[in-house]
C-alpha positions as CSV (number, residue, x, y, z in Angstrom):
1,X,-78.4,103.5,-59.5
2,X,-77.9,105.0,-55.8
3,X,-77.4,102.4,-53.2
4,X,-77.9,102.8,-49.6
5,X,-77.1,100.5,-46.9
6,X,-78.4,100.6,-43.4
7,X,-76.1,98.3,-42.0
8,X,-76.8,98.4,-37.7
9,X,-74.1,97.3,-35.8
10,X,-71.5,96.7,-38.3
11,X,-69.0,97.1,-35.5
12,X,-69.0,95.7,-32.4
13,X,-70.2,97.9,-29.3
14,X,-66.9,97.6,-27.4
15,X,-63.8,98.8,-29.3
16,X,-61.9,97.4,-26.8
17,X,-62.9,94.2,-27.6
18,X,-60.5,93.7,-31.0
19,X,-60.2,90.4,-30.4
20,X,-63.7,89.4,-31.9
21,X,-62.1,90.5,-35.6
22,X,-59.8,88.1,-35.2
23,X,-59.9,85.6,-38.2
24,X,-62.7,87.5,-39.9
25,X,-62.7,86.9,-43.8
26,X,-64.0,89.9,-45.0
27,X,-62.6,90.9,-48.3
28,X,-65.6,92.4,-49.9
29,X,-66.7,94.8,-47.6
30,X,-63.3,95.8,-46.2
31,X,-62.6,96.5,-50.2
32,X,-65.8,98.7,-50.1
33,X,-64.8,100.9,-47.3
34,X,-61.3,100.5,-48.8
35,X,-62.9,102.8,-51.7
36,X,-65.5,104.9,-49.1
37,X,-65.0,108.4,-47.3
38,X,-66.1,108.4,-44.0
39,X,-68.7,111.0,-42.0
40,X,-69.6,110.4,-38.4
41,X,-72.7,112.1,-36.8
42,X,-74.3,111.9,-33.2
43,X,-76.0,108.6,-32.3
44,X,-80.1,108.5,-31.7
45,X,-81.0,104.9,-32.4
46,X,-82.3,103.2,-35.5
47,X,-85.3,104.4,-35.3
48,X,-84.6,107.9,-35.3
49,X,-82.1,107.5,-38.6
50,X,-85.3,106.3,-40.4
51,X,-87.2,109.3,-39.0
52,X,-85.1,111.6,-40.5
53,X,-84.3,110.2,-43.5
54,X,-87.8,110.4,-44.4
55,X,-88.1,113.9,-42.7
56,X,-89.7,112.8,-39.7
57,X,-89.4,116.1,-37.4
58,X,-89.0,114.7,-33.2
59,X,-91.9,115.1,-31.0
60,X,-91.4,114.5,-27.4
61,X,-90.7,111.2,-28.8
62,X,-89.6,109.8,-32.4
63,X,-93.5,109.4,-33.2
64,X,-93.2,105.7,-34.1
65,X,-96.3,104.6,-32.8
66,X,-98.6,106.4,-35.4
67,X,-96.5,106.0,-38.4
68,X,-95.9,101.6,-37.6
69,X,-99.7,102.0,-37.1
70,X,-100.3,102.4,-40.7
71,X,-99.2,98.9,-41.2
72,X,-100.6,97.5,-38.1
73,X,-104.0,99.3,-38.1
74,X,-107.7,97.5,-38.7
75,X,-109.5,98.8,-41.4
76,X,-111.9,100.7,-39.0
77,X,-108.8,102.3,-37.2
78,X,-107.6,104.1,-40.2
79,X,-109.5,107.7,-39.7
80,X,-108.3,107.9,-36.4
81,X,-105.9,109.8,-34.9
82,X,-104.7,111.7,-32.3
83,X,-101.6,110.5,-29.7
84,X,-100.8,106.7,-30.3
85,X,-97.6,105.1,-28.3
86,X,-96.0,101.6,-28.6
87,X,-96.9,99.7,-25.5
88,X,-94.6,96.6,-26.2
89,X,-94.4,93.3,-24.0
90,X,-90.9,92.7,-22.5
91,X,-89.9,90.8,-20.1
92,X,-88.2,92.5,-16.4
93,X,-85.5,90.6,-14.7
94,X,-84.1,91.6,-11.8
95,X,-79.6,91.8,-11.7
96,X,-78.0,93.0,-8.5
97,X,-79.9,96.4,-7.8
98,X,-81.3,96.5,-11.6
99,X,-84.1,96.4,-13.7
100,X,-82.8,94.6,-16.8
101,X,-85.3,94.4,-20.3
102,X,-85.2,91.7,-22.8
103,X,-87.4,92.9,-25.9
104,X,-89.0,90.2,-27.5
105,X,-85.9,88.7,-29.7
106,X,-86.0,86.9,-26.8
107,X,-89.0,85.1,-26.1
108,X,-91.9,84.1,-27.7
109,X,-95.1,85.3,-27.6
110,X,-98.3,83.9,-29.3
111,X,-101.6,86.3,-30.7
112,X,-103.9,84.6,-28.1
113,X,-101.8,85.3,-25.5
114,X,-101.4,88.6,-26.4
115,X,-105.2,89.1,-26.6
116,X,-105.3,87.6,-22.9
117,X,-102.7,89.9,-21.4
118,X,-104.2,92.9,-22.9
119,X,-108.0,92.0,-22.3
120,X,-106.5,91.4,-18.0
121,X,-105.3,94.9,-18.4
122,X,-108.2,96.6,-20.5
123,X,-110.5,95.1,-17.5
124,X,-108.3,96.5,-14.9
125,X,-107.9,100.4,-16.2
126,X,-111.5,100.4,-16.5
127,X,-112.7,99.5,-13.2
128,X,-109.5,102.9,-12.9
129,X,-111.9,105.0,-14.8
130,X,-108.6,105.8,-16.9
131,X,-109.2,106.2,-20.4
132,X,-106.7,103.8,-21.3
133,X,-106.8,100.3,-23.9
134,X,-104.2,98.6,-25.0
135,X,-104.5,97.1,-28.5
136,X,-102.2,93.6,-29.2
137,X,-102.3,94.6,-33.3
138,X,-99.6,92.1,-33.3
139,X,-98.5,89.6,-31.0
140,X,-95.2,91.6,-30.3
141,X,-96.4,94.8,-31.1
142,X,-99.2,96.5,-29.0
143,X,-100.0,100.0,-28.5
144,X,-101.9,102.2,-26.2
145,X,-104.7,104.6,-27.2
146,X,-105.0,107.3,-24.8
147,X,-107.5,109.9,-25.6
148,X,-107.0,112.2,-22.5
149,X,-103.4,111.1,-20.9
150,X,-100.6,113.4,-21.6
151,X,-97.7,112.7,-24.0
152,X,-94.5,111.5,-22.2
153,X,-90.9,111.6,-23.1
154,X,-89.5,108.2,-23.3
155,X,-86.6,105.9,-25.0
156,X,-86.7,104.2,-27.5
157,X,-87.1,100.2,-26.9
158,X,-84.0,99.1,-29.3
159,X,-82.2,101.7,-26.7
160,X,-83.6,99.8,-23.6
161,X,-83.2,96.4,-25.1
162,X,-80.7,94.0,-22.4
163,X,-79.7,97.3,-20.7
164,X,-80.6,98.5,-16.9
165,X,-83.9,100.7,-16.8
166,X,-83.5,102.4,-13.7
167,X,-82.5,105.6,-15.7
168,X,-84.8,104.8,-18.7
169,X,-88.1,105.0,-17.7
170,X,-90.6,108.2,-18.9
171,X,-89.4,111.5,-18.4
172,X,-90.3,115.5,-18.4
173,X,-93.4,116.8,-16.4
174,X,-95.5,113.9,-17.1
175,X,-93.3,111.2,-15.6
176,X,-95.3,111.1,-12.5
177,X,-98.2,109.8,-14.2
178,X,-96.3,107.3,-16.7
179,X,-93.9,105.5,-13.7
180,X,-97.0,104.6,-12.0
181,X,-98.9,103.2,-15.2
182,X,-95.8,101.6,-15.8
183,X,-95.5,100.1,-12.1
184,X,-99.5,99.1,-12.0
185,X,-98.9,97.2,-15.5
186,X,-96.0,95.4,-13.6
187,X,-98.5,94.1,-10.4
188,X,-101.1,92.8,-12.9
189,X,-99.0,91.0,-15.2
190,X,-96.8,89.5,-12.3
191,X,-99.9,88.1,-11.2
192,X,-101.8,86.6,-14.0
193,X,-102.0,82.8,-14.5
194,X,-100.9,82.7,-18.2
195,X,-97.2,84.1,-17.1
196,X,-97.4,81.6,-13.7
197,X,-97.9,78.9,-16.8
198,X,-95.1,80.7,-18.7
199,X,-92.7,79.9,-15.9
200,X,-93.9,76.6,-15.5
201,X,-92.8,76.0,-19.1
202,X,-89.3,77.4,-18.6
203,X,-90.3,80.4,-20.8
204,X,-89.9,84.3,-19.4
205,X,-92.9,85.9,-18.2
206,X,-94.3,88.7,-19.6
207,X,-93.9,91.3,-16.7
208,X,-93.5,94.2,-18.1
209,X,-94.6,96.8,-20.7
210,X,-92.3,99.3,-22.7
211,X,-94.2,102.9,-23.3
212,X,-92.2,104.7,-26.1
213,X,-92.2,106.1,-29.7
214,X,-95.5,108.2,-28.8
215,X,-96.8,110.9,-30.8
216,X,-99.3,112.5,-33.7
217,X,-99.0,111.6,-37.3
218,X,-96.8,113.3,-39.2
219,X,-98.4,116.0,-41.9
220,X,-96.1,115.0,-44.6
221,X,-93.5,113.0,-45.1
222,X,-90.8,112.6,-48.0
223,X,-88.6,109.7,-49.4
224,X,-85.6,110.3,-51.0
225,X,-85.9,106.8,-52.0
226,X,-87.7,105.0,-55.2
227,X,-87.5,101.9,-53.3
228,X,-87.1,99.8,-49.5
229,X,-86.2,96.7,-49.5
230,X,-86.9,95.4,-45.8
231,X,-88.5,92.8,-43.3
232,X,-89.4,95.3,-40.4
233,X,-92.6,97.8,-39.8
234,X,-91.2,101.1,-39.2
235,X,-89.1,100.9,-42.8
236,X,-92.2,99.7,-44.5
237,X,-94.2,102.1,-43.1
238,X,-92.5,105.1,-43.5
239,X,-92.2,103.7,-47.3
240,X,-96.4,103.4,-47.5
241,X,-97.0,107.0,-45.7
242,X,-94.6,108.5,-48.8
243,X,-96.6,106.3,-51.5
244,X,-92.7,104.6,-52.1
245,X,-92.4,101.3,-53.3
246,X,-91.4,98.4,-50.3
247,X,-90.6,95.2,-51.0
248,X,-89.0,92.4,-48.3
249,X,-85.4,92.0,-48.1
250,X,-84.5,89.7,-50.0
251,X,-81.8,87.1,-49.1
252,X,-78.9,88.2,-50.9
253,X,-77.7,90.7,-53.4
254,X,-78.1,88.3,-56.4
255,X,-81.3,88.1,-55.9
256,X,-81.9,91.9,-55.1
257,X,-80.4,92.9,-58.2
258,X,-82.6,90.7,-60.5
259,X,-85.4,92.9,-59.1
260,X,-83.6,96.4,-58.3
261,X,-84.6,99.3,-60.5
262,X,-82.8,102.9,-61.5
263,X,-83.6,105.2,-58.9
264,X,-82.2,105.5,-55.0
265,X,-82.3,102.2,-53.1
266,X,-82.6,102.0,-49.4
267,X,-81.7,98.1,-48.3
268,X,-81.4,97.5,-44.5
269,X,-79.9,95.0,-43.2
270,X,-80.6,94.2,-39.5
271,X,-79.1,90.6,-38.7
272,X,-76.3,92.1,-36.3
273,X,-78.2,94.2,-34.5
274,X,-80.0,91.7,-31.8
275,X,-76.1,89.8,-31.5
276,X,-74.7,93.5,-30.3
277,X,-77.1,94.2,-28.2
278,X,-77.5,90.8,-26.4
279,X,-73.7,90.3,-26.1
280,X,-73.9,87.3,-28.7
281,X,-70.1,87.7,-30.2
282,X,-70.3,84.0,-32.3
283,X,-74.0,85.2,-33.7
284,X,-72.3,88.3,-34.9
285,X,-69.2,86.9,-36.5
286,X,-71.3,84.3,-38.1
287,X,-74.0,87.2,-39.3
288,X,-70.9,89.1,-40.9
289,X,-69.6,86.0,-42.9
290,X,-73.0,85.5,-44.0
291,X,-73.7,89.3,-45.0
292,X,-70.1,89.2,-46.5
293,X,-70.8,86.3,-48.6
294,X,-74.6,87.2,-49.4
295,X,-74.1,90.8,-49.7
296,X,-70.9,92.4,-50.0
297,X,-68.9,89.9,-52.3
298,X,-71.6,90.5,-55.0
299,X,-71.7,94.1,-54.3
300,X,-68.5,94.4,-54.7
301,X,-68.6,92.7,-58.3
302,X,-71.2,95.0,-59.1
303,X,-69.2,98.0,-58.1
304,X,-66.2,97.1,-60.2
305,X,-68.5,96.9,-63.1
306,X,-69.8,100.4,-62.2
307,X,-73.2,99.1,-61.4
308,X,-73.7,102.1,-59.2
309,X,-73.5,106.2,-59.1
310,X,-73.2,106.2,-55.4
311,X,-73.1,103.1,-53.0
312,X,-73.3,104.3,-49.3
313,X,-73.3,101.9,-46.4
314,X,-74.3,103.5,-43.0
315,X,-73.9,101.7,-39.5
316,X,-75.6,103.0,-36.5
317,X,-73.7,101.9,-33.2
318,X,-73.9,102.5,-29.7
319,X,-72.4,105.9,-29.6
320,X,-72.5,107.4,-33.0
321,X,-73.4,107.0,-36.8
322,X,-71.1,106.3,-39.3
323,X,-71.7,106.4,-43.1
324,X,-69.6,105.4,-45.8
325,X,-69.6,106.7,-49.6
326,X,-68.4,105.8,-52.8
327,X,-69.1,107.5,-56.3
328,X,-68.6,105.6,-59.1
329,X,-65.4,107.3,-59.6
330,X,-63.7,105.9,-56.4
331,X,-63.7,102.3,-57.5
332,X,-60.8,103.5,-59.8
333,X,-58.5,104.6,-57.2
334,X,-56.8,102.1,-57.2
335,X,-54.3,103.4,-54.8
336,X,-56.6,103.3,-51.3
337,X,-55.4,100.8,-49.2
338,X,-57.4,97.8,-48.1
339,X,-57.7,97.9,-44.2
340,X,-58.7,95.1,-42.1
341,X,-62.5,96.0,-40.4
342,X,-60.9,96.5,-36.8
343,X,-59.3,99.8,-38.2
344,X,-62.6,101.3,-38.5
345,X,-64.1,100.7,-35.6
346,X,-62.6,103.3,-32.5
C-alpha cells in the first residue's frame, strides 16, 4: 500500500517562533521523518496541491467553483455549465488602515440566513439589470452564476483567511468590474437587518463576500489515487469527477486501517490548518498531540511492520511545500537520526 499524507500546517508559520515546539511529545512522527527524504516546491495554497494532484491545469483561477459544484449542485443544476465562482460569506473588520477577513471557521452562519442574504442581493442586482445570482448551496458555501460577466483573477480564500485584503482583491483587466461588485455587495450587506440582529447578539456580521476559485469544468481529470479519505468538498469532489472511491476521514489510523485497501491512499488531515492561520499556538500544539497520538503512533507501528511500499506526508505552509518520503526500505536504516520537529521547520 502507498500512503499519502496531506498534512497543512505541520509547522508553524513563523520559524522564528521556536519556542511553540517547546515540550512537544512527538516521537512518532519525528521517527517518520527521521526515516523520510525531503523535497520542497513553491507554495500555491491547498487548494492548488489538490488541483494538481488530480491534474487540474490553472485557469485565471484554480477553477474550484465548478469542480466543489459537483457536490454542492441540485439535481437540475447538473447539465449546466459555463463560468461558476465561489462567492463565500466572510466577515470585514476594519485594523488600523486595513481590511482584515475572517472566513467562516469563525462564525456561524445558518441555511436560512443564508437564503436571506442571498435573496437581499439577488433582488438588488436585478433591479442592476446585471446578470448576476448568487446561490447559498450551502450555508457557508455560495457561488455566483454569471452568464455574461468576465472571468477575474482572484486569491484563493484559505490565502485571504485573517490576512489584510487591500492587496488581495480581483485582479488583471477585469478588476474594474469585480472591485465594484465587491464594494456594492459590502453597502447591501452592511445595511440589512439580519446582520444589525447579528450584532445585537454579539456574533460578526456578514459584510462581506469573497469572489475566487472561478472557472469552466475541467475536461478530464485523473487520480493517482484508489482512494480519499476526507471531511472537506474540494477533496471529495475531485475524488467523484475521477469516478475514485471517497470516504470521510476517519478519526484515527486504527480505524482507517480496518477499512484501507491495496492501492494509493490519499488521507488529509486538516486540523492545524485554521490554528496557523488564525494565530491560535495552544489549538495547534494540542492538534499535534492529538494527530501524534491518533495518527502517527500507529502509523508508525504500521511502518515497522512494513505495512507500506511508500508512506509520504506532505505539508503545505505559508511559503512553500514540503513533502516527505519513505520506501519501505528506509524503515531499516537504522542509522538516521531522530530529530526533534523544530529542525525541520526553517
Amino acid at each position: 500500500m502507498n500512503l499519502h499524507l496531506l498534512v497543512p500546517s505541520l509547522f508553524w508559520p513563523d520559524p522564528a517562533l521556536s519556542e511553540i515546539y517547546r515540550d512537544l511529545p512527538l516521537p512518532a512522527l519525528e521517527s517518520l521523518l527521521a526515516k523520510c527524504s525531503c523535497i520542497e516546491d513553491e507554495f500555491e495554497g491547498i487548494e492548488a496541491w489538490l488541483c494538481g494532484a488530480f491534474g487540474v491545469a490553472k485557469q485565471q483561477d484554480w477553477p474550484v467553483a465548478p469542480i466543489t459544484l459537483l457536490a454542492d449542485c441540485t439535481e437540475d443544476m447538473k447539465a449546466e455549465s459555463g463560468y461558476w465562482i465561489r462567492a463565500d460569506p466572510v466577515h470585514l473588520r476594519i485594523e488600523h488602515d486595513q481590511i482584515v477577513l475572517a472566513d467562516s471557521r469563525v462564525f456561524q452562519i445558518s441555511s436560512e440566513e443564508a437564503v436571506e442574504l442571498t435573496s437581499s442581493l439577488n433582488q438588488h442586482f436585478a433591479m442592476t439589470g446585471d446578470e448576476i445570482e448568487f446561490l447559498p448551496l450551502r450555508a457557508d458555501r455560495w457561488y455566483l452564476r454569471a452568464r455574461k460577466i468576465p472571468p477575474a483573477t482572484t486569491h484563493l480564500l484559505s490565502e485571504a483567511a485573517n490576512k489584510s485584503i487591500n492587496d488581495l482583491l480581483p485582479s488583471g483587466v477585469n478588476h474594474t468590474f469585480w472591485r465594484s461588485l465587491f464594494n456594492e455587495v459590502q453597502m447591501v450587506l452592511h445595511e440589512h437587518p439580519l446582520n444589525q440582529s447579528r450584532e445585537a447578539r454579539g456574533q460578526p456580521a456578514i459584510n462581506g463576500i469573497w469572489f475566487w476559485g472561478g472557472g469552466i469544468m475541467p475536461e478530464s481529470l485523473s487520480s493517482p489515487y484508489t482512494r480519499v479519505w476526507s471531511n472537506d468538498v474540494l477533496s471529495a469532489s475531485l475524488a467523484m469527477a475521477c469516478d475514485t472511491d471517497h470516504a470521510q476521514l476517519p478519526p484515527g489510523a486504527a480505524i482507517w486501517q480496518q477499512s484501507a485497501l491495496d492501492g494509493s491512499q490519499l488521507v488529509v488531515l486538516p486540523a492545524l490548518h485554521g490554528q496557523a492561520q488564525y494565530a491560535d499556538a495552544y489549538g495547534w500544539r494540542e492538534s499535534l498531540k492529538e494527530l501524534e497520538r491518533s495518527w502517527f503512533v500507529p502509523l508508525w507501528a504500521m511502518s515497522k511492520q512494513g505495512r507500506f511500499d511508500q508512506i509520504t506526508i506532505t505539508t503545505p505552509g505559508e511559503k512553500r511545500n514540503k513533502s516527505f518520503n519513505a520506501r519501505r526500505a528506509d524503515f531499516r536504516k537504522f542509522w538516521r537520526r531522530i530529530k526533534p520537529l523544530s529542525t525541520y521547520s526553517s
